[in-house]
DRENDO-1510 file (C-alpha; in Angstrom, 1 decimal, always signed):
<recs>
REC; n; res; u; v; w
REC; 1; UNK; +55.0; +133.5; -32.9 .
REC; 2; UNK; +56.9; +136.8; -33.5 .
REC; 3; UNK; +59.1; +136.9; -30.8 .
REC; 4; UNK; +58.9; +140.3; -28.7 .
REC; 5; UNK; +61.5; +141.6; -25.4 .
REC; 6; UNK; +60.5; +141.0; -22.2 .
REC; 7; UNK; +59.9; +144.1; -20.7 .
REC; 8; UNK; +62.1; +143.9; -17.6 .
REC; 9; UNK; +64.9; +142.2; -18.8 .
REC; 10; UNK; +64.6; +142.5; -22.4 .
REC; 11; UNK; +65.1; +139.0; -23.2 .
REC; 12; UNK; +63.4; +137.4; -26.2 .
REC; 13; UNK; +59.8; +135.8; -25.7 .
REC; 14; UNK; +59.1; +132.6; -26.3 .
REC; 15; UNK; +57.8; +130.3; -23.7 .
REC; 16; UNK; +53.9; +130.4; -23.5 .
REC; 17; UNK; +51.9; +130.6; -20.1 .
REC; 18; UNK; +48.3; +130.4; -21.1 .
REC; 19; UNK; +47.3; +131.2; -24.5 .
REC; 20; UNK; +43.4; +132.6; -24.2 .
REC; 21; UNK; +42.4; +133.3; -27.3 .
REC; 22; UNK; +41.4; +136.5; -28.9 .
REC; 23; UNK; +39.5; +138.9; -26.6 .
REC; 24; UNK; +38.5; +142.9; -26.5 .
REC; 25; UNK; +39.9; +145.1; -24.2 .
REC; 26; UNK; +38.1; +144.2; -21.0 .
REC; 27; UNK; +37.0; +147.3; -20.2 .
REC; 28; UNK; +36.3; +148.5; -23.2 .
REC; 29; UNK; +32.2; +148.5; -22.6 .
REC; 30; UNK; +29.9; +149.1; -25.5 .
REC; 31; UNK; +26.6; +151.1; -26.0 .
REC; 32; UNK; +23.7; +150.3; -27.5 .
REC; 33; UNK; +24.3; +151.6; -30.7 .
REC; 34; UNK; +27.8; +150.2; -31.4 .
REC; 35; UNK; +26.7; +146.7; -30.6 .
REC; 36; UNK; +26.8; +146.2; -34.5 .
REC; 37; UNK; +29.6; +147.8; -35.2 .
REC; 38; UNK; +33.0; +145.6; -35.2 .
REC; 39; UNK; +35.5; +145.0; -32.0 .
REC; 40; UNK; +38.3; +145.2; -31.8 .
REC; 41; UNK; +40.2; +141.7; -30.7 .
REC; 42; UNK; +43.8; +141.3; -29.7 .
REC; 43; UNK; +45.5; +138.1; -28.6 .
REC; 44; UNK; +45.4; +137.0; -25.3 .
REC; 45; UNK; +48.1; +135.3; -24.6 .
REC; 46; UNK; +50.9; +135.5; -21.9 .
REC; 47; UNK; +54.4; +134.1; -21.3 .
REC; 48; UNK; +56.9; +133.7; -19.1 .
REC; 49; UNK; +60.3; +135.1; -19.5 .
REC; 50; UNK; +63.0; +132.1; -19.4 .
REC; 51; UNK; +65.7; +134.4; -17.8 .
REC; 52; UNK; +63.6; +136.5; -15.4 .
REC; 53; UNK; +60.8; +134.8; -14.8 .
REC; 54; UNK; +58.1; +137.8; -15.4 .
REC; 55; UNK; +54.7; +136.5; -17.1 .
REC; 56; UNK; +53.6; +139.3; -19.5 .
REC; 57; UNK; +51.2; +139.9; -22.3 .
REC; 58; UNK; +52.7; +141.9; -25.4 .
REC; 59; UNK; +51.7; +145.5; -25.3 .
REC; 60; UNK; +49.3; +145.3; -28.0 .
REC; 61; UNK; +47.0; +148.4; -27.2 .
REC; 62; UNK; +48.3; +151.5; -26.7 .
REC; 63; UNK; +47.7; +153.2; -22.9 .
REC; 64; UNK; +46.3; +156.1; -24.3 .
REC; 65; UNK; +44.0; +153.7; -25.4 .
REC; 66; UNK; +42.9; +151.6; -22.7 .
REC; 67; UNK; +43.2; +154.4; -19.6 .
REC; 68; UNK; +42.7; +157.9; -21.0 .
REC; 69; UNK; +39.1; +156.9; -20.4 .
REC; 70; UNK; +38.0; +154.3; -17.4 .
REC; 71; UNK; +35.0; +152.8; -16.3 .
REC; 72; UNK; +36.6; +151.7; -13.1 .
REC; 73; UNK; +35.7; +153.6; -10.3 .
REC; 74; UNK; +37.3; +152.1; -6.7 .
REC; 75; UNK; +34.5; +153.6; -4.5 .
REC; 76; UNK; +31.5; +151.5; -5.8 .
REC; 77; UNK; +33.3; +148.6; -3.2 .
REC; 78; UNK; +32.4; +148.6; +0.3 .
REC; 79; UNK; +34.9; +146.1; +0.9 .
REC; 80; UNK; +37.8; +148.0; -0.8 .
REC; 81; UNK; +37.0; +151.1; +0.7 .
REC; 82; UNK; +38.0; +149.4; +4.4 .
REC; 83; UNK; +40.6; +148.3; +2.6 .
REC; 84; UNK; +41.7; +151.7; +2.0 .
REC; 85; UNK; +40.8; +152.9; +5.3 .
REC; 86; UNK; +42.8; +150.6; +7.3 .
REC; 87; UNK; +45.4; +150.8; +5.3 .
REC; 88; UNK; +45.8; +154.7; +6.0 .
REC; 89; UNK; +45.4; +154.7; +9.5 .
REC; 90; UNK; +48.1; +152.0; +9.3 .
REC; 91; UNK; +50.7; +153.9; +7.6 .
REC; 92; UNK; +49.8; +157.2; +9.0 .
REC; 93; UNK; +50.6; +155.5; +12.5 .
REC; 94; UNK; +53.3; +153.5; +11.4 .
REC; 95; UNK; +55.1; +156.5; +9.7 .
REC; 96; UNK; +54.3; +159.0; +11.5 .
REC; 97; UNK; +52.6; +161.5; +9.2 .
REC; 98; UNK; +51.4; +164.3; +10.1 .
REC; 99; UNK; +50.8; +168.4; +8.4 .
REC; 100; UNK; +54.6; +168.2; +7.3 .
REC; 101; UNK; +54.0; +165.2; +5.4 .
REC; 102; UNK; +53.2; +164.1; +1.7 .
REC; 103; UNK; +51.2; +161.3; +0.3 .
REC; 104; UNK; +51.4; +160.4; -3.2 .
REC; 105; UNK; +49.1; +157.5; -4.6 .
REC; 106; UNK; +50.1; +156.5; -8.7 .
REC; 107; UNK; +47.1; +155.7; -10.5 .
REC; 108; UNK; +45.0; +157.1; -7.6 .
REC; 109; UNK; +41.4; +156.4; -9.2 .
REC; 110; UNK; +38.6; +158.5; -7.9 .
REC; 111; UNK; +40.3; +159.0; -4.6 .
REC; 112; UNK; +39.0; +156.0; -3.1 .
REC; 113; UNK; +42.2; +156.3; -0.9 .
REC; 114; UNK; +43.8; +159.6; -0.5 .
REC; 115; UNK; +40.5; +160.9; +1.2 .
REC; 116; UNK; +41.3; +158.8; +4.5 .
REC; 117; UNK; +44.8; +160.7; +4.1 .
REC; 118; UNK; +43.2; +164.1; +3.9 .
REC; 119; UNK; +40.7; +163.7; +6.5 .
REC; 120; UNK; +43.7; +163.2; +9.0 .
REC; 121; UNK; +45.1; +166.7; +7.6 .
REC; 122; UNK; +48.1; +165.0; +5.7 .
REC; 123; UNK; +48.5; +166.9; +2.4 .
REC; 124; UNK; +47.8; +164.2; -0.8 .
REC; 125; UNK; +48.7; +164.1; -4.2 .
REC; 126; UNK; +46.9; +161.6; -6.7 .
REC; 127; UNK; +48.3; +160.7; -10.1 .
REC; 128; UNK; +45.8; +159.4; -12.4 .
REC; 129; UNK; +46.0; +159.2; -16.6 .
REC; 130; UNK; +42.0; +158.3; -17.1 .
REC; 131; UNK; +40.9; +162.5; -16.7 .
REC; 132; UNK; +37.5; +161.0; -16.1 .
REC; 133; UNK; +38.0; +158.9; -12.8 .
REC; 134; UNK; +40.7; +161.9; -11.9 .
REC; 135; UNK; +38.1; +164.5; -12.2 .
REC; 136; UNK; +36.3; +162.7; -9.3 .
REC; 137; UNK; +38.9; +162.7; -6.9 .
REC; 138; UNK; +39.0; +166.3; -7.8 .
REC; 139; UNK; +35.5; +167.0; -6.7 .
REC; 140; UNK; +36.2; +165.7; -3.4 .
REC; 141; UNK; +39.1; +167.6; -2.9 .
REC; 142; UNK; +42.3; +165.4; -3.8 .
REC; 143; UNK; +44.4; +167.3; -5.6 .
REC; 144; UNK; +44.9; +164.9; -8.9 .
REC; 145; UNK; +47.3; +165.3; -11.6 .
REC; 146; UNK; +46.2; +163.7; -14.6 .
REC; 147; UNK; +49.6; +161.8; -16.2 .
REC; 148; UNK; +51.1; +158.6; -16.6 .
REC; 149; UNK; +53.5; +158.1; -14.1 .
REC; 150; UNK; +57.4; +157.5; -15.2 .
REC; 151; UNK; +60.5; +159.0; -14.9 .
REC; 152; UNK; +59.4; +162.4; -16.7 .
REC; 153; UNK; +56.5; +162.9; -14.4 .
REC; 154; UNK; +58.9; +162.0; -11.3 .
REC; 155; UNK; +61.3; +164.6; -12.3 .
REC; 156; UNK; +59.0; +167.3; -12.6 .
REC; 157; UNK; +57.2; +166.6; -9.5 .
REC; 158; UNK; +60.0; +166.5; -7.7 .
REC; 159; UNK; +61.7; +169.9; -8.9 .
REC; 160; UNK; +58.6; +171.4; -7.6 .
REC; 161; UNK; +59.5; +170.3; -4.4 .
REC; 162; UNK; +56.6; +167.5; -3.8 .
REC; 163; UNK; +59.3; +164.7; -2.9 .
REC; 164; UNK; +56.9; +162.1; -0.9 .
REC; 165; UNK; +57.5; +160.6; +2.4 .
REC; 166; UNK; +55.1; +158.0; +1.3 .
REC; 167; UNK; +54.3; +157.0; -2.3 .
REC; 168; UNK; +51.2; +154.1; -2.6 .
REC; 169; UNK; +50.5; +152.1; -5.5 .
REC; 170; UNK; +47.3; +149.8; -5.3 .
REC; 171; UNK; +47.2; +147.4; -8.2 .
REC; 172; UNK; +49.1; +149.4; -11.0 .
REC; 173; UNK; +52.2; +147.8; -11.0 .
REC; 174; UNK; +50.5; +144.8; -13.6 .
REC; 175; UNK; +48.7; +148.2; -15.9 .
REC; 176; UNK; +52.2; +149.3; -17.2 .
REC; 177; UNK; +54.0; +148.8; -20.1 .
REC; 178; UNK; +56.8; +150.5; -19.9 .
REC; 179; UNK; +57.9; +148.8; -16.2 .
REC; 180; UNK; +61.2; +150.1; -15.9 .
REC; 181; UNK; +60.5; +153.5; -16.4 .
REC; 182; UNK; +58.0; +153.4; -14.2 .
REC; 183; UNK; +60.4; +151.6; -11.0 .
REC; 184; UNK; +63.0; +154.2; -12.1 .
REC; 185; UNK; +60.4; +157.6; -11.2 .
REC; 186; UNK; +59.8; +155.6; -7.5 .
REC; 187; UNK; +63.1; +156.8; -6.0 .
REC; 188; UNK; +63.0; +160.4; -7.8 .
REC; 189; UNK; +59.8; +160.8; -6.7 .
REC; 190; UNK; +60.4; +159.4; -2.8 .
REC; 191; UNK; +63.0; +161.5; -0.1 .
REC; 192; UNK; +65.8; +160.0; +1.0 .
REC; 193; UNK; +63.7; +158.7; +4.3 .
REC; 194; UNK; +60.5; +157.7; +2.3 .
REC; 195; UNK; +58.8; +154.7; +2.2 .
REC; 196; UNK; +57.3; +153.2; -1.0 .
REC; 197; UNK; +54.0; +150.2; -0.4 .
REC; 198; UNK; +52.6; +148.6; -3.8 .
REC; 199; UNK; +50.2; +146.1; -4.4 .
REC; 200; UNK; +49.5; +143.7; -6.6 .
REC; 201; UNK; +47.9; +140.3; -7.3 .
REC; 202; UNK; +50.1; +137.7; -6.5 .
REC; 203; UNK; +51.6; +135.3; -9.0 .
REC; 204; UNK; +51.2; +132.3; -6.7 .
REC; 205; UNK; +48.0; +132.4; -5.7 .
REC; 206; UNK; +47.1; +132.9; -9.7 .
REC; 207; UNK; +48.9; +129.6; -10.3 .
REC; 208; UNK; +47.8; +127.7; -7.5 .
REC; 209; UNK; +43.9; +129.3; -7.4 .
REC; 210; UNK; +43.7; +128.5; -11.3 .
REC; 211; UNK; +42.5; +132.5; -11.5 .
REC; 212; UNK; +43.3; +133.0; -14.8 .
REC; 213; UNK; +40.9; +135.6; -15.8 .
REC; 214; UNK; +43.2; +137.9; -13.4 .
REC; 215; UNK; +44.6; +138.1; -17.3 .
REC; 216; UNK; +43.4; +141.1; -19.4 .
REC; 217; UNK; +45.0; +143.0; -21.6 .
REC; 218; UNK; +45.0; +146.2; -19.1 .
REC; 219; UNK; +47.4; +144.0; -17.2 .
REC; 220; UNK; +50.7; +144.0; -18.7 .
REC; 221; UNK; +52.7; +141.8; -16.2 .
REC; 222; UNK; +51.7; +139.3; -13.4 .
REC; 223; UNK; +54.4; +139.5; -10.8 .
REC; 224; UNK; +56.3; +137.4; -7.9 .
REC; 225; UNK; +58.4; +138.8; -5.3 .
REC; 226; UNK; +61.1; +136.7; -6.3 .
REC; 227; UNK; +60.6; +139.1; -9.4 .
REC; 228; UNK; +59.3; +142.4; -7.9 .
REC; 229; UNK; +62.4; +142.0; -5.7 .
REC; 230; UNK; +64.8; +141.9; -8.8 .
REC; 231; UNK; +63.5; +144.8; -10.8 .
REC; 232; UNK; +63.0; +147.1; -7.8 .
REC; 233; UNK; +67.0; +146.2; -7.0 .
REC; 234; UNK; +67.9; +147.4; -10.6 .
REC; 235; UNK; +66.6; +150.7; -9.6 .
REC; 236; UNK; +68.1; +151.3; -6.3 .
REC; 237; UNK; +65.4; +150.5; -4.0 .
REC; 238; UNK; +65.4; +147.7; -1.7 .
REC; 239; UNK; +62.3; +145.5; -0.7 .
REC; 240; UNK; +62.3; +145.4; +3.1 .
REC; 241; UNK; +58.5; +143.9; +4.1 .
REC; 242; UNK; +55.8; +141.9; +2.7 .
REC; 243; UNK; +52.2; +141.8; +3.6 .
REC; 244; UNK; +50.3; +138.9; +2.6 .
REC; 245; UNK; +46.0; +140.2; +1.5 .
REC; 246; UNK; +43.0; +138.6; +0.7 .
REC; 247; UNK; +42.4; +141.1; -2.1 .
REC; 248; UNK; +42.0; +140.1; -5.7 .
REC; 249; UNK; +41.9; +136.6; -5.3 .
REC; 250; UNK; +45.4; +136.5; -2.6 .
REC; 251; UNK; +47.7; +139.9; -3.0 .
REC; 252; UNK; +51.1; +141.0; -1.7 .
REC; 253; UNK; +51.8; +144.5; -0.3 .
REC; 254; UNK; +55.6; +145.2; -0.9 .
REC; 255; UNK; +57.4; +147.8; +1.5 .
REC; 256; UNK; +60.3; +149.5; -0.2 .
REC; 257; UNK; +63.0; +151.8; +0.6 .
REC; 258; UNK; +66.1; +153.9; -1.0 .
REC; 259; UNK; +68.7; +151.3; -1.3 .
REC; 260; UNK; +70.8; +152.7; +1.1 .
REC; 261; UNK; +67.9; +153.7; +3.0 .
REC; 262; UNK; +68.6; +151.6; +7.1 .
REC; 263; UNK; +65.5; +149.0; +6.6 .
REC; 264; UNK; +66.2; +145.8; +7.8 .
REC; 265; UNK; +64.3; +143.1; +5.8 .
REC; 266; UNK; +61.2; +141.2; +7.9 .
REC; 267; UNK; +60.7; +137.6; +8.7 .
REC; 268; UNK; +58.0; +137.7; +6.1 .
REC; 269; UNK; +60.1; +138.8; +3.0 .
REC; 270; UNK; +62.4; +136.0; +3.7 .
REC; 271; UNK; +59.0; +134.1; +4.0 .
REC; 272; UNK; +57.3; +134.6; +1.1 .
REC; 273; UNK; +60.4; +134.1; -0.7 .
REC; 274; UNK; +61.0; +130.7; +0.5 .
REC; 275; UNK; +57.2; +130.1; +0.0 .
REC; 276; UNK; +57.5; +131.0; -3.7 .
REC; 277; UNK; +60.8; +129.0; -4.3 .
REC; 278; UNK; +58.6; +125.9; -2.6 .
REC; 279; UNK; +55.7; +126.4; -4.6 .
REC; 280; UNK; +58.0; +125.9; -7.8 .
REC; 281; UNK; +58.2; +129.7; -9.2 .
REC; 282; UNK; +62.0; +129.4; -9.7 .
REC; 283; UNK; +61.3; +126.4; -12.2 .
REC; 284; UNK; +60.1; +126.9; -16.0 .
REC; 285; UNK; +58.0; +123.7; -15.3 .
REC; 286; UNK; +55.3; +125.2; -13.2 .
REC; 287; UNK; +54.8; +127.7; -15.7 .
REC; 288; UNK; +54.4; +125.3; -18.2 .
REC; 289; UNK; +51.5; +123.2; -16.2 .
REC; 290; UNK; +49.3; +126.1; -15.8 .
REC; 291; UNK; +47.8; +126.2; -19.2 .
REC; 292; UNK; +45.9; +122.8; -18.6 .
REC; 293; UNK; +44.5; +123.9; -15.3 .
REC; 294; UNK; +42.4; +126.8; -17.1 .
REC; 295; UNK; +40.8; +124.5; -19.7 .
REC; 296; UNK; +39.9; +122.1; -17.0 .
REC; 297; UNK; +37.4; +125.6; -15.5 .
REC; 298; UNK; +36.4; +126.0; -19.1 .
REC; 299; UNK; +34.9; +122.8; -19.3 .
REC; 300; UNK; +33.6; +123.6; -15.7 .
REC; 301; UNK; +32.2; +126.5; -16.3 .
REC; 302; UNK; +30.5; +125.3; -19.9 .
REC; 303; UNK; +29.0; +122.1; -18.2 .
REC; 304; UNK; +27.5; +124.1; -15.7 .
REC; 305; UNK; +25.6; +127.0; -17.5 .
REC; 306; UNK; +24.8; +124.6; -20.4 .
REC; 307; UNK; +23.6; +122.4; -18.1 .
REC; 308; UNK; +21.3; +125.1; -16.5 .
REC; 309; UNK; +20.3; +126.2; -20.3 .
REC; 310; UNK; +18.7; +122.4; -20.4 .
REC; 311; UNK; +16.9; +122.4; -17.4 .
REC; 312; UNK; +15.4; +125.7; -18.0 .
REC; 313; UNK; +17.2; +127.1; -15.3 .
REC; 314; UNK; +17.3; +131.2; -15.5 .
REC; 315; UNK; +21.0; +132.4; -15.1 .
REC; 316; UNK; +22.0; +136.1; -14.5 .
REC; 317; UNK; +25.2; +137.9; -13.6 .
REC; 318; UNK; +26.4; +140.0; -10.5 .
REC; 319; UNK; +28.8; +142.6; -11.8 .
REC; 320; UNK; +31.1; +143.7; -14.9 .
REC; 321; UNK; +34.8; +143.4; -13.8 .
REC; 322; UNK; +37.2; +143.4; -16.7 .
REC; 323; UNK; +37.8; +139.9; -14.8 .
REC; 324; UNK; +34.5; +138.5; -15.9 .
REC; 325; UNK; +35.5; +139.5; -19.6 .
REC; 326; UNK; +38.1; +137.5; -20.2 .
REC; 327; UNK; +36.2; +134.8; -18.6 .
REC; 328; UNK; +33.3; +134.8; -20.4 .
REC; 329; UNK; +35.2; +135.5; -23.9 .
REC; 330; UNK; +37.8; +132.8; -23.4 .
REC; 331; UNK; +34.6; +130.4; -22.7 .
REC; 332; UNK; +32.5; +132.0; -25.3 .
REC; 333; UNK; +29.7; +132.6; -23.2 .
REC; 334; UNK; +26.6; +135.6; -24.1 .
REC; 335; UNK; +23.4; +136.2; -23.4 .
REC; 336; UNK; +22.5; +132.7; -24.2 .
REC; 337; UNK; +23.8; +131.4; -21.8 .
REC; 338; UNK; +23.9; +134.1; -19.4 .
REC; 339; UNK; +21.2; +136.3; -19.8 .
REC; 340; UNK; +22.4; +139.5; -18.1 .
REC; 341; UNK; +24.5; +141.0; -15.3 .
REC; 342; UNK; +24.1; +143.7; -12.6 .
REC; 343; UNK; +26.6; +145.9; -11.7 .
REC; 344; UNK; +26.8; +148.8; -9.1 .
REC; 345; UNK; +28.4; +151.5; -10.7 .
REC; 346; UNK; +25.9; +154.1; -13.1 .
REC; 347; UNK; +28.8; +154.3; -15.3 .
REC; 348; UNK; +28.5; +151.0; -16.6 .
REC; 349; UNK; +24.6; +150.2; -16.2 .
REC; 350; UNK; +22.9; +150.2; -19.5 .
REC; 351; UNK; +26.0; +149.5; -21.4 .
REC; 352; UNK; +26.7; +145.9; -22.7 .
REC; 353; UNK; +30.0; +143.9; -21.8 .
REC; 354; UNK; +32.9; +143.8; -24.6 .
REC; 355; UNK; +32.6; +140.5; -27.1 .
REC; 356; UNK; +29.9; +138.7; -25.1 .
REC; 357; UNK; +27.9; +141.8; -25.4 .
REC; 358; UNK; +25.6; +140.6; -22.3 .
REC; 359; UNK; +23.7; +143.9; -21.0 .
REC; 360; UNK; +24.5; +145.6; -17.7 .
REC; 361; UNK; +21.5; +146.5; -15.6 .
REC; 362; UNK; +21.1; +148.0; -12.8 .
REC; 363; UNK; +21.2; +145.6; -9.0 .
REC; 364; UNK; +17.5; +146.2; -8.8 .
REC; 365; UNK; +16.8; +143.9; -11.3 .
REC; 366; UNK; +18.1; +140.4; -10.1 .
REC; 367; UNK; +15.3; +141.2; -7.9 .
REC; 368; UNK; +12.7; +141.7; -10.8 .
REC; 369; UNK; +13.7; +138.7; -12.7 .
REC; 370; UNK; +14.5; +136.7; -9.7 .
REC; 371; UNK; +16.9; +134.0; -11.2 .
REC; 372; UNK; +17.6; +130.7; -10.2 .
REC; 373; UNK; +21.3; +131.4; -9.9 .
REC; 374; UNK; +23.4; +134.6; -9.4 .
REC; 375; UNK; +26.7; +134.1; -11.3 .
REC; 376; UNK; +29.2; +136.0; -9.4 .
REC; 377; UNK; +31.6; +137.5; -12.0 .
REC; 378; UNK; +34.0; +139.3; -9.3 .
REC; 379; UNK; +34.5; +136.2; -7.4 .
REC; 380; UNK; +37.3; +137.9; -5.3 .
REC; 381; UNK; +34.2; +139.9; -3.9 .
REC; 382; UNK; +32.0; +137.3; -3.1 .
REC; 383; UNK; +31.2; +137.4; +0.6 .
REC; 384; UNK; +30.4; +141.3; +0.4 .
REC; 385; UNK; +27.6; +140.6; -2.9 .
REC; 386; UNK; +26.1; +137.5; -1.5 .
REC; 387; UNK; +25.3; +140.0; +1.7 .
REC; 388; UNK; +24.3; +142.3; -0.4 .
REC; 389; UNK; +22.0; +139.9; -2.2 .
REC; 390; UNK; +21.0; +137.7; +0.4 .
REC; 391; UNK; +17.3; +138.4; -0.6 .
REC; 392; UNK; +17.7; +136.1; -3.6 .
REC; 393; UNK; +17.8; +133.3; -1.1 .
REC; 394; UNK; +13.5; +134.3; -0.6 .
REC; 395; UNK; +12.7; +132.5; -3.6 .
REC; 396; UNK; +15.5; +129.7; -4.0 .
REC; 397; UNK; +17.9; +131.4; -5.8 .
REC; 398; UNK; +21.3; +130.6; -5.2 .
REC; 399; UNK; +24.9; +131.7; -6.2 .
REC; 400; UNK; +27.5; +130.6; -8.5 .
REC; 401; UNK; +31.2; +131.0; -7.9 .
REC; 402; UNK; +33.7; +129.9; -10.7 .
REC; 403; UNK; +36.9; +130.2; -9.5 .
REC; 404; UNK; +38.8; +128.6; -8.2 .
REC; 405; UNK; +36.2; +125.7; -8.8 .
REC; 406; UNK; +32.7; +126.1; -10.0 .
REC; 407; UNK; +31.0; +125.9; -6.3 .
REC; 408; UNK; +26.9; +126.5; -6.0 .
REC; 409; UNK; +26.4; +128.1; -2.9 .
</recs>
């Protein structure tokens, strides 16, 4: 391999985590008439950093490419939605925000969030690069401003006076490149009494859960506290809580302050740091195990739908997360195999999914072709779709959950 720098600590890469082949970019959805026209592939392949312990993909796509225009709208969720909800009415109480106060969400989506915010009368901001999912939020009325977040858009921001007393960032963290830039806007962007909460899927449960297809190219980094808590440091803010969430598979929500900010750290930081230090992420070894665990869901995964193929068994899909997509590339699995998948969202129903090209219907039609399984591609989601669904049970249909073993249900 050409070696490249980590991107926290700028140490050279070497040591693989889990090499996955050669995939497109998992959101990267195709229409009808570029489904024979050629892809675009880029290696998928992560490491870990021997000196800081961040597991990273290269950069191998620009930004501009992969977020200037996004099929990922948050609100299409129910589940995430109370997520956001309680979430606000959390920090709103815990703060204390009222008129006076300002809320800033990075990478703000459709604003799934900000609206609980503005409902209460606390003044938002989102910042959002995709001008598509921004121009959303605007119609709702949450003021977006459609940039990449860093230390430029920080500093201009904040000299026109919209320091935040709270700053939220829901799964971004993992989507940039450029990682210190983006910790060094945090403290321009927060006052001096500010509190900054990000989330992001944690690194232990993706070891421990076998969820490898958590890995897409759109997700640059997969973090750790023991690691969040380092690079956070090198830009003068201090980690002072940890929230442990089902979300994604197992998240962490980090609280962080101004380093010289009075926050005394929680039980729980100390906590989950001892919990990752027991679990083996301070040792090179349990990096190097992983890689074995994912072919064992390949084969898994392969046995099962082939398996299906040979008994005549009619599979179809339940949604189109970029998740699914490295999934389904790594295993090499299309419409053969998997004859098509519903999703939710109208901005992705009648496209066709990047590589496997497997078509995207609308719900409706699980219900028109009544399959003998559902295979649940957001797995992370799977109590609020089997609800949802629970009228494939009428004619014996049941559900199929991959990670993080292949369970019929």
């Amino acid at each position: 391999m050409t070696a490249s720098a980590c991107r926290f600590c700028a140490s050279e890469q070497r040591r693989s985590f889990v090499d996955l082949g050669r995939s497109p970019l998992s959101n990267a959805f195709l229409t009808a008439d570029q489904l024979r026209s050629m892809e675009p592939h880029y290696p998928l392949h992560a490491y870990v950093c021997e000196h800081c312990l961040l597991v990273q993909l290269e950069a191998l796509a620009a930004p501009g490419t992969i977020f200037s225009e996004y099929l990922y709208f948050s609100s299409y969720s129910e589940m995430w939605l109370r997520h956001a909800e309680a979430y606000a009415a959390r920090m709103t109480r815990q703060l204390g925000l009222g008129a006076d106060s300002l809320v800033v969400e990075l990478a703000s989506n459709d604003g799934y969030l900000l609206q609980y915010f503005l409902r209460n009368g606390i003044d938002v901001l989102g910042v959002e690069p995709a001008a598509n999912v921004a121009a959303v939020a605007e119609a709702r009325g949450v003021p977006t401003e459609v940039a990449f977040f860093g230390v430029a858009t920080a500093g201009r921001l904040a000299t026109a006076g919209r320091q935040a007393d709270l700053i939220c960032a829901n799964n971004v963290l993992a989507h940039v490149p450029d990682l210190n830039d983006f910790v060094a806007g945090l403290p321009i962007l927060l006052k001096s009494s500010g509190t900054i909460t990000v989330e992001f899927p944690h690194l232990l449960r993706l070891i421990a859960q076998r969820q490898f297809d958590t890995i897409y190219h759109e997700h640059f980094s997969y973090f750790s506290l023991l690691v969040v808590d380092k690079v956070f440091a090198r830009h003068g803010l201090r980690v002072f809580d940890v929230d442990h969430l089902p979300t994604h598979g197992g998240s962490l929500r980090v609280h962080a302050c101004h380093a010289a900010a009075a926050r005394e750290c929680s039980e729980r930081f100390h906590a989950t740091l001892a919990e990752e230090a027991d679990a083996g992420l301070a040792d090179l070894a349990t990096y190097d195990r992983f890689a074995a665990t994912v072919i064992d869901v390949k084969c898994e995964v392969l046995e099962f739908l082939i398996g299906a193929r040979r008994a005549g068994r009619l599979v179809a899909g339940y949604g189109a997360p970029a998740k699914g997509n490295t999934l389904l590339n790594y295993c090499g699995i299309g419409p053969e195999l998997l004859a098509f998948t519903v999703d939710r969202s109208p901005h992705k129903q009648g496209r066709f999914l990047p590589g496997s090209q497997i078509p995207i219907l609308a719900p409706e039609q699980i219900f028109a072709a009544r399959p003998d399984y559902v295979f649940i591609l957001p797995w992370n989601l799977k109590d609020e779709i089997i609800e949802q669904m629970r009228g494939v049970r009428d004619w014996g249909g049941r559900f199929v959950v991959p990670i993080p073993d292949l369970q019929v249900i």
